[in-house]
Structure formats: structure tokens, C-alpha cells
BAFI-94068 format. One line per 4 residues: for each residue y, x, z of C-alpha. Coordinates in nm, 3 decimals. Last residue first. Layout:
% BAFI-94068
Y/X/Z | ...
This chain:
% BAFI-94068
2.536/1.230/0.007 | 2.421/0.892/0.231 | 2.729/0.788/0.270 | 2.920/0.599/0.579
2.912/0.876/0.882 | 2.890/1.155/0.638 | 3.267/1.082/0.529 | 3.394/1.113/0.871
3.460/1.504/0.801 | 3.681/1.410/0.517 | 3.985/1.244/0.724 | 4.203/1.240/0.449
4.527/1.317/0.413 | 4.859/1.171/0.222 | 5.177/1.353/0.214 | 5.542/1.264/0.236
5.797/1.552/0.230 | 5.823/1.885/0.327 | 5.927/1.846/0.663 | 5.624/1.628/0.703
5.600/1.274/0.732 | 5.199/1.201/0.723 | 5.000/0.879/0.593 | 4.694/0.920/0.706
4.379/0.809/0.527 | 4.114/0.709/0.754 | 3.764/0.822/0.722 | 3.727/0.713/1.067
3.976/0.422/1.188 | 4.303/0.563/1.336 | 4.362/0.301/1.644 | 4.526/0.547/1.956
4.169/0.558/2.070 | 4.054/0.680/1.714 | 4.298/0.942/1.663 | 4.146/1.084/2.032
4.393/1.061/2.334 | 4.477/1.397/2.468 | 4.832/1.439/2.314 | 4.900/1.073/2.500
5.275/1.110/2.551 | 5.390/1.183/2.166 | 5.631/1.419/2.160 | 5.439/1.622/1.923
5.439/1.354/1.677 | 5.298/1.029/1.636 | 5.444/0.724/1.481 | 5.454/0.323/1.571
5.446/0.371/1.948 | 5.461/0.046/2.135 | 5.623/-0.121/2.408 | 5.506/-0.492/2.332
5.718/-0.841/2.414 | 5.489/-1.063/2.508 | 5.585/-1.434/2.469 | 5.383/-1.721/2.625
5.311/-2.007/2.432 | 4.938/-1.940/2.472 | 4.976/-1.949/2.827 | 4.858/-1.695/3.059
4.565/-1.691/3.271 | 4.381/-1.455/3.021 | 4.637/-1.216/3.141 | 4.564/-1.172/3.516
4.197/-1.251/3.439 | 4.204/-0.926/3.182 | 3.939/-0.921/2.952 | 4.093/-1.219/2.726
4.403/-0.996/2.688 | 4.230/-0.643/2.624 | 4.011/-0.882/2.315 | 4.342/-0.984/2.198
4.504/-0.608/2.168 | 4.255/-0.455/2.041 | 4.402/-0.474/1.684 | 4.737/-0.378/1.828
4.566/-0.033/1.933 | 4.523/0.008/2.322 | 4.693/0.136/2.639 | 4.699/-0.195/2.851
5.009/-0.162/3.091 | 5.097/-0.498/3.241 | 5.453/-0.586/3.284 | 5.583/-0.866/3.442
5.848/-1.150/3.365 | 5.615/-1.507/3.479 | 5.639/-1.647/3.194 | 5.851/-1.364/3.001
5.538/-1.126/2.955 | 5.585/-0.752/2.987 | 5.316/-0.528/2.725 | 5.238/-0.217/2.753
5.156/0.140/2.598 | 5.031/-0.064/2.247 | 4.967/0.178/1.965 | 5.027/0.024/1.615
4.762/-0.066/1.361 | 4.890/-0.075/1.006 | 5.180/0.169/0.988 | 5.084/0.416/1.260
5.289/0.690/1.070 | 5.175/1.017/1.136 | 5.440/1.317/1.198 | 5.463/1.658/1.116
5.710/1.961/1.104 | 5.612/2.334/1.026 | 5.454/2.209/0.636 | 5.155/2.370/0.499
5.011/2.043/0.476 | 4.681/2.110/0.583 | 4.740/2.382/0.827 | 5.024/2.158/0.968
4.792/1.878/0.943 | 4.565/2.081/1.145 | 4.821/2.101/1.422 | 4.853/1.753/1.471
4.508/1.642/1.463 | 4.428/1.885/1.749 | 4.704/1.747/1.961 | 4.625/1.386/1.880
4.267/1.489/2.013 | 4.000/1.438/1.695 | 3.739/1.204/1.668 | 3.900/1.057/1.379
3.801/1.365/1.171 | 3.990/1.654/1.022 | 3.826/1.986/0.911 | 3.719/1.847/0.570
4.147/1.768/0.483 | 4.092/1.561/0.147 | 4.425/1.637/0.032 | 4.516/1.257/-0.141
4.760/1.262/-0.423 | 4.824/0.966/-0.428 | 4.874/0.669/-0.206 | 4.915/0.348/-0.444
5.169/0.156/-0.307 | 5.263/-0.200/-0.449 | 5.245/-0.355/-0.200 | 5.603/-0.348/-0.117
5.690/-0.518/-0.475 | 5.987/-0.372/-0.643 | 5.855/-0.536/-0.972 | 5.640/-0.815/-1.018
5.312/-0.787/-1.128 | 5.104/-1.151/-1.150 | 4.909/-1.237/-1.364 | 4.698/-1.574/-1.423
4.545/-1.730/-1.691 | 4.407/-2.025/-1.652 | 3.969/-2.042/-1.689 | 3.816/-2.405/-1.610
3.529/-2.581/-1.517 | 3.420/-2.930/-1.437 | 3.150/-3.085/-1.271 | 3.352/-3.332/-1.177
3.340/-3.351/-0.805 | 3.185/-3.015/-0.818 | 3.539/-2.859/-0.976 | 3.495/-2.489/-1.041
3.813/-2.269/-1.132 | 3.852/-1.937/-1.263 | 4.146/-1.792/-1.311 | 4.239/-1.482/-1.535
4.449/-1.156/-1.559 | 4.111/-0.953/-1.480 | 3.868/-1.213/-1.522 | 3.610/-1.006/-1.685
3.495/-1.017/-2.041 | 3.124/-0.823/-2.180 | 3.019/-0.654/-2.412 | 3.234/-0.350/-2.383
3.341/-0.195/-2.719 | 3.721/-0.205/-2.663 | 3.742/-0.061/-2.354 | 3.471/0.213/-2.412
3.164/0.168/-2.217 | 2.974/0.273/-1.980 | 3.263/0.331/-1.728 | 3.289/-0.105/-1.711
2.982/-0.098/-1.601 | 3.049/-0.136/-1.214 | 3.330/-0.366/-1.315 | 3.083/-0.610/-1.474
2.875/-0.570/-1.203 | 3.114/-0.677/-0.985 | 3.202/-1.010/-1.190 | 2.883/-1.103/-1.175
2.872/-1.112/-0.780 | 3.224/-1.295/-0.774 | 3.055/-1.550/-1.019 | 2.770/-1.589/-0.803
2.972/-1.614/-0.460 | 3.185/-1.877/-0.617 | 2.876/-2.102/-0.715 | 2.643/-2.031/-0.419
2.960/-2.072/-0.176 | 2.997/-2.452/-0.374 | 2.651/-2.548/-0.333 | 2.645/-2.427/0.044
2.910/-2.694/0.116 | 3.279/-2.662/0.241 | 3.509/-2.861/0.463 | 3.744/-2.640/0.638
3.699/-2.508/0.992 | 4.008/-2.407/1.242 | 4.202/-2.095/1.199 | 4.090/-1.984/1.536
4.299/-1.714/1.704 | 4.282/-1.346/1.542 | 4.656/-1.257/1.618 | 4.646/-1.310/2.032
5.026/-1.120/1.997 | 5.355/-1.306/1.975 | 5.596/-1.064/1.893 | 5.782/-1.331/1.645
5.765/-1.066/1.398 | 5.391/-1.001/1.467 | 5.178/-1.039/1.155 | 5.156/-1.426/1.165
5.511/-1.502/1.077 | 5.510/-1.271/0.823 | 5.178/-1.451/0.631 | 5.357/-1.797/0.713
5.709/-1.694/0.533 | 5.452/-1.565/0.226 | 5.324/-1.875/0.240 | 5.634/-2.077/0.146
5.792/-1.842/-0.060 | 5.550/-1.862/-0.315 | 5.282/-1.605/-0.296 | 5.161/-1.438/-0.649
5.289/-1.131/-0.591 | 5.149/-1.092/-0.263 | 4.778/-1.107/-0.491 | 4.866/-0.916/-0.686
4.770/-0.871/-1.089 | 4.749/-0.660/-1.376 | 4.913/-0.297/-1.283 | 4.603/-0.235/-1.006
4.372/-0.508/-1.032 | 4.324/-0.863/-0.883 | 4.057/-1.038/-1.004 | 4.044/-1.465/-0.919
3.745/-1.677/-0.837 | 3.814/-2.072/-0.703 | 3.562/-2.315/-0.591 | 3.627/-2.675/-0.509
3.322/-2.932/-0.390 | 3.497/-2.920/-0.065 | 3.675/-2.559/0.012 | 3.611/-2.253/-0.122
3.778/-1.890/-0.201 | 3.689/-1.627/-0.419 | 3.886/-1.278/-0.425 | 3.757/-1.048/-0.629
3.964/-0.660/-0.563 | 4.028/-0.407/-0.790 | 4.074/-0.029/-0.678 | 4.361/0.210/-0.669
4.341/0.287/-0.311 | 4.675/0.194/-0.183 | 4.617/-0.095/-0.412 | 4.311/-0.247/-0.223
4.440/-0.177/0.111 | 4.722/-0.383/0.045 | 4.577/-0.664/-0.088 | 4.282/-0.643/0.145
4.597/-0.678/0.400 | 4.733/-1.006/0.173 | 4.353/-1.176/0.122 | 4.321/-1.143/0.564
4.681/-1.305/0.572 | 4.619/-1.584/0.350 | 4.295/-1.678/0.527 | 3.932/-1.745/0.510
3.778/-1.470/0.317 | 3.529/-1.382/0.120 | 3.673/-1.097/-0.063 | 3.488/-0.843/-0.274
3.616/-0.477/-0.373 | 3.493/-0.295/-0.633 | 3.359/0.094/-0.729 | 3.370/0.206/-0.337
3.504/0.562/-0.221 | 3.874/0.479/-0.152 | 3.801/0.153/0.032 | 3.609/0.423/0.247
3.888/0.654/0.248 | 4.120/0.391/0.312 | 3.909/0.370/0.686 | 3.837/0.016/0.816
3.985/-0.056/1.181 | 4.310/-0.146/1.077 | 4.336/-0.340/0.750 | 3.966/-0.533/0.745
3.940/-0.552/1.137 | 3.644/-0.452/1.306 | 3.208/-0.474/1.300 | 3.128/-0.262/1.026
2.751/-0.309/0.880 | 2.645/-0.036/0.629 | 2.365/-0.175/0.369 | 2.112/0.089/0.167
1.933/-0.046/-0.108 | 1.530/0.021/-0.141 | 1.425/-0.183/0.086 | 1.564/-0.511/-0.075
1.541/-0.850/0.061 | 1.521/-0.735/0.426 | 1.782/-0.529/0.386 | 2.012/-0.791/0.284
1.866/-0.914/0.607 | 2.002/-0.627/0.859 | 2.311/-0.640/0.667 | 2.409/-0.970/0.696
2.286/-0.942/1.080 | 2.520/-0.666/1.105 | 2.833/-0.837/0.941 | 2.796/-1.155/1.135
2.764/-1.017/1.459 | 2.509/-1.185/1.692 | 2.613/-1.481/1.925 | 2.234/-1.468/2.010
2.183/-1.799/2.011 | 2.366/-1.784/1.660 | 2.107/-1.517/1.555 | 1.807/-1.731/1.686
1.897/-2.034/1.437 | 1.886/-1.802/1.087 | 2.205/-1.628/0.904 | 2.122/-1.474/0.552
2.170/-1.820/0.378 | 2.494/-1.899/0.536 | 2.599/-2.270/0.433 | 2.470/-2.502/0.688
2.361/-2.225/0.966 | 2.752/-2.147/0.979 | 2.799/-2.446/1.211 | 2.563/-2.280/1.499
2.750/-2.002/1.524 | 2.738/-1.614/1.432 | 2.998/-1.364/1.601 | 3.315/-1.231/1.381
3.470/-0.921/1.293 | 3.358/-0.865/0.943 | 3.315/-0.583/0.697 | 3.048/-0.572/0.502
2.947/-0.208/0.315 | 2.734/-0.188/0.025 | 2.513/0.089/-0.122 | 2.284/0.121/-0.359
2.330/-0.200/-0.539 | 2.011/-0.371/-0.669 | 2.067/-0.638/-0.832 | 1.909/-0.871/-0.548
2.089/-0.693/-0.308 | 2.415/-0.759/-0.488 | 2.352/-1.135/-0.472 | 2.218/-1.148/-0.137
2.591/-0.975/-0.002 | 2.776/-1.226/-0.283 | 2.607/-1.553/-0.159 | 2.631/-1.410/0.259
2.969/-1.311/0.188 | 3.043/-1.673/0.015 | 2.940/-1.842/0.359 | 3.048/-1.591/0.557
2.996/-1.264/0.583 | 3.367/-1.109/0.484 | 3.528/-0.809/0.295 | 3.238/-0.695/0.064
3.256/-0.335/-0.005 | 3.046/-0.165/-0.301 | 2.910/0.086/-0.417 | 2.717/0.175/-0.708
2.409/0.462/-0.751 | 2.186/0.236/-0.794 | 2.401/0.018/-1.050 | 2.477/0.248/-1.291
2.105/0.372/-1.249 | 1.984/0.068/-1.369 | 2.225/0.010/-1.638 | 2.262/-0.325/-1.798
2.444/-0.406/-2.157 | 2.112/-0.528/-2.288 | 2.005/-0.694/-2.041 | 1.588/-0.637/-2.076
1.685/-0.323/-1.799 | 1.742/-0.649/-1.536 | 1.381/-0.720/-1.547 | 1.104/-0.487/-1.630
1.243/-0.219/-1.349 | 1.427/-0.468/-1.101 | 1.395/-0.251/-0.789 | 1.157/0.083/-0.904
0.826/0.069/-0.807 | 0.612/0.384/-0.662 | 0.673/0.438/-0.316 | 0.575/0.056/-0.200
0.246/0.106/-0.452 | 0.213/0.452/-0.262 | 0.243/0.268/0.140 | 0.000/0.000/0.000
């Protein structure tokens, strides 16, 4: 049994009779899927089935018993269990195919996910639930240079769109409207508790198998897209289209869509990079600091904690006190719920944060690691040097995500 196991290759006989598919295209792909929902557990089964070599699901959230209905990966013992979404996705992709390799990570999309990573992958997926989740994949998708599929659900209603560097944006494409709720909801107001319910929305597993199919096919069509020269591919992706699914109608449609206006803010793609080998996220500030002088070449240095801030304290106004908590705004909720003095608060109450939104060698904490102040691994830092801007890369993390 064990040389029968040894000796097949995944879909040898049945994907290679596509005549524009590439076996070892697609085993030696990657790719990140941004949710394990309902359409994350379509796409993550989807790509398993193909054949992927490597993907990586990204998802904060626990299991419940409503996601049984439309999660095909998720089974009654795991919501018991209050298991994470993104490692029991994993653990079952897995399942389907041995020979694919599936990395769970349990955080944040934008501040607890590494650029390098996003940096590293061939696609992006999105199966997400919110506005603000699709505009920091947004953001993290351009910084890197790579397109994103976002797909979203609700009802019978499916939608697919491709967003890719020069072609389309998703923050772009906000009216006013939502882009006033998306800045609302990333701190202005300093209210923190940012990862509150959004509430459920009326979906079916007919539609997620739908949306999560096409946003599977359209990854592979990316993946080849290197085969083949642009004008002789065989195939059409959405880039600068819509697609729309309509169960109540059965009806489909394609409008175009694109998006790319200019002077943008998301529009940063962070290049060069110097991949720095000596620099990890495990690092003391101190030690960090002085290799990015090394790195840089540069006498003066600073890193910018642009998408995860570090949180000294925070004083509420009702009652006025102060409560020292030491943690990266992404932490910040579960530090609140921890604390009984805290969780006793009102939701309407205010904190007002002391924070540090760069590091430099006045910096208070030089002993704190990069990852305790809230620098994922394989992060990309974004360093103000007396030199200019530069971009580095935490290279020694990289063995912690790829096999090679």
C-alpha cells in the first residue's frame, strides 16, 4: 500500500487531458486564501482538489454551529470544540489531498500576516465578510504587486470580481458612502473592540459552491497565465470584469468593471525590497535597529508601525482611568475581554490610546521582540532612514511558511 501511496501523481490522467493545464504549474503554485468560511471552505477544497502545492488560510475566527449549513470542511465536533476555522480548513484540505501542503494562520489579514508572504504567493483569494477586511487585502495586495479575487454572497446572489495592479481597486471603487464607514471603523473615532460581530447574512451552500468555483477557476487561470504569451492564452479572466450569479433567476451576467483612479493612497506598491536574511521578527527592537543600519547603509533609522500600532495604555472617560496593557492594536480586543476591570466597561465607552506609531532608538521598550510590539514574521518593514525610504524584508522567517 505504502509504494502504490508513493507512486501516483494527484490528477495524473485527469487534469493533464486540459489542454491548456500544467501539472507542475500548478504543484509548484501558491496560493493565499483570505477567509474559511463558507466560500473559503468552496475555494480551499477547490484548490486541493487541483492540486495546489501550497496554500495558506488566513482567518481569525472559532467554528459554530451555524457555519455547519454551508462549510463543507467544518463537521459537528469542531464547533464543540470552538476550533479555529483556518486550522481545521487546513487540517481537512489535507485530508482530501496528501500530497499538497496547507499552512493555517490564526490572526488578522493586514497586521498579523507578513507582506513577504503576500509577496511570495501567485494569487490572492478573498472570502470575506466585510468592506473593511476587502479594503486591508486591498492594500496588502498592491503593496505586493499581486491580484486579488474577491467573491462575495448573500441569498441566492453571488458576485466574483479581479482586482489587479494598474486594472482595478477595490478602494477605488467605494462611493463615498462606504468609504466614510470603512474610516469610521479603523479607529478615527478611537473607539477600539474593532473585530465585534458584523451580524449573519442570509446565504446558502449553493450559492458559496457557485462563487467559490469561479474564484477557484479564476486562480488557475492566473497560475498559467506565465505559460503563455498574452495574446496566445486560451483562456479569459475577469480582470476588468464582473461577474454576477442570480439563483432566483438563474441568471448570469459579466459588466465590466475598472476602476484606477489617480492619487489613490492604496496605491503603493513597495519596491525595491532588500531581502535582509539576518533579520527576523524574533528579533529585540534594539537588534532590529542596528541591522537595518547594516542593511540600509544609512546612520539614522526608523520603522513605521503603519498597520498595527503599539498600544502603551489606554484611559477610559467612563469612569476616567488609565490601564496600561502593552500590546499591538490588533490585540487590543482580546487584552480588553481578559481584563474583568475592562470587560466591565461599556461598549459606548471611549478609550483614548497612548500609542507608538514608529520605532527608533528612543523607543522605551528596546527589549521587546518585533513581534511583541506587532511586526508579523516575514514582515516587510517600511524603514525612514536618513537616506531615504527603504523597504526590508524579514528573510530569516521565510523557512517558517515554505517548504524550500
Amino acid at each position: 500500500m505504502a509504494s502504490e501511496q508513493q507512486s501516483y501523481q494527484w490528477g495524473e490522467g485527469v487534469f493533464t487531458l486540459l489542454s491548456w493545464f500544467k501539472q507542475d504549474r500548478v504543484k509548484q503554485a501558491r496560493v493565499l486564501v483570505a477567509g474559511a468560511g463558507a466560500l473559503g471552505n468552496e475555494v480551499i477544497k477547490d484548490l486541493a482538489l487541483f492540486g495546489v502545492g501550497e496554500i495558506f488560510v488566513v482567518d481569525f475566527d472559532r467554528i459554530e454551529i451555524s457555519n455547519l449549513t454551508r462549510s463543507v470542511l467544518f463537521r459537528e465536533n469542531d464547533a464543540f470544540s470552538h476550533r479555529f476555522k483556518a486550522e481545521v480548513a487546513a487540517e481537512r484540505a489535507m485530508e482530501i489531498n496528501p500530497q499538497i501542503k496547507v499552512t493555517p494562520i490564526v490572526g488578522n489579514l493586514f497586521s498579523e500576516v507578513g507582506l513577504g508572504l503576500y509577496r511570495s504567493v501567485d494569487v490572492i483569494i478573498g472570502c470575506l465578510d466585510s468592506r473593511l477586511a476587502r479594503y486591508q487585502l486591498n492594500r496588502m495586495a498592491l503593496r505586493a504587486g499581486k491580484t486579488w479575487i474577491d467573491g462575495s454572497i448573500e441569498n441566492l446572489t453571488g458576485v466574483v470580481k479581479m482586482f489587479t495592479p494598474g486594472v482595478n481597486c477595490y478602494e477605488c471603487g467605494l462611493s463615498r458612502e462606504e468609504f466614510n464607514i470603512i474610516m469610521l471603523r479603523t479607529g478615527c473615532a478611537d473607539v477600539v473592540r474593532s473585530q465585534s460581530s458584523q451580524g449573519r447574512v442570509a446565504t446558502t451552500p449553493i450559492s458559496a459552491s457557485i462563487v467559490g468555483a469561479i474564484q477557484a477557476q479564476e486562480a488557475m487561470k492566473v497560475i498559467h497565465q506565465d505559460c503563455y504569451p498574452a495574446d496566445q492564452r486560451p483562456f479569459k479572466t475577469l480582470e476588468g470584469r464582473m461577474f454576477r450569479y442570480e439563483g432566483l433567476t438563474n441568471a448570469t451576467n459579466m459588466y465590466r468593471m475598472s476602476s484606477w483612479k489617480r492619487n489613490c493612497p492604496a496605491h503603493e506598491f513597495w519596491q525595491p525590497i532588500l531581502e535582509a536574511p539576518s533579520m527576523s521578527a524574533h528579533m529585540t527592537v534594539a537588534q532590529a535597529l542596528n541591522e537595518l543600519k547594516s542593511v540600509t547603509g544609512a546612520e539614522a533609522v526608523e520603522i513605521n508601525l503603519m498597520n498595527n500600532k503599539f498600544i502603551e495604555s489606554i484611559i477610559s472617560d467612563r469612569p476616567e482611568k488609565e490601564f496600561r496593557v502593552m500590546v499591538p492594536e490588533s490585540r487590543l480586543d482580546d487584552t480588553i475581554s481578559a481584563d474583568p476591570q475592562m470587560r466591565k466597561l461599556s461598549y459606548l465607552t471611549l478609550f483614548h490610546k497612548n500609542f507608538h506609531e514608529n520605532i527608533d532608538e528612543y523607543f522605551p521598550y528596546q527589549d521587546l521582540t518585533l513581534r511583541q510590539v506587532g511586526i508579523p514574521p516575514f514582515d516587510v518593514l517600511r524603514v525612514a532612514t536618513n537616506r531615504g525610504e527603504r523597504f526590508v524584508e524579514l528573510s530569516a522567517d521565510r523557512h517558517l511558511f515554505f517548504r524550500s
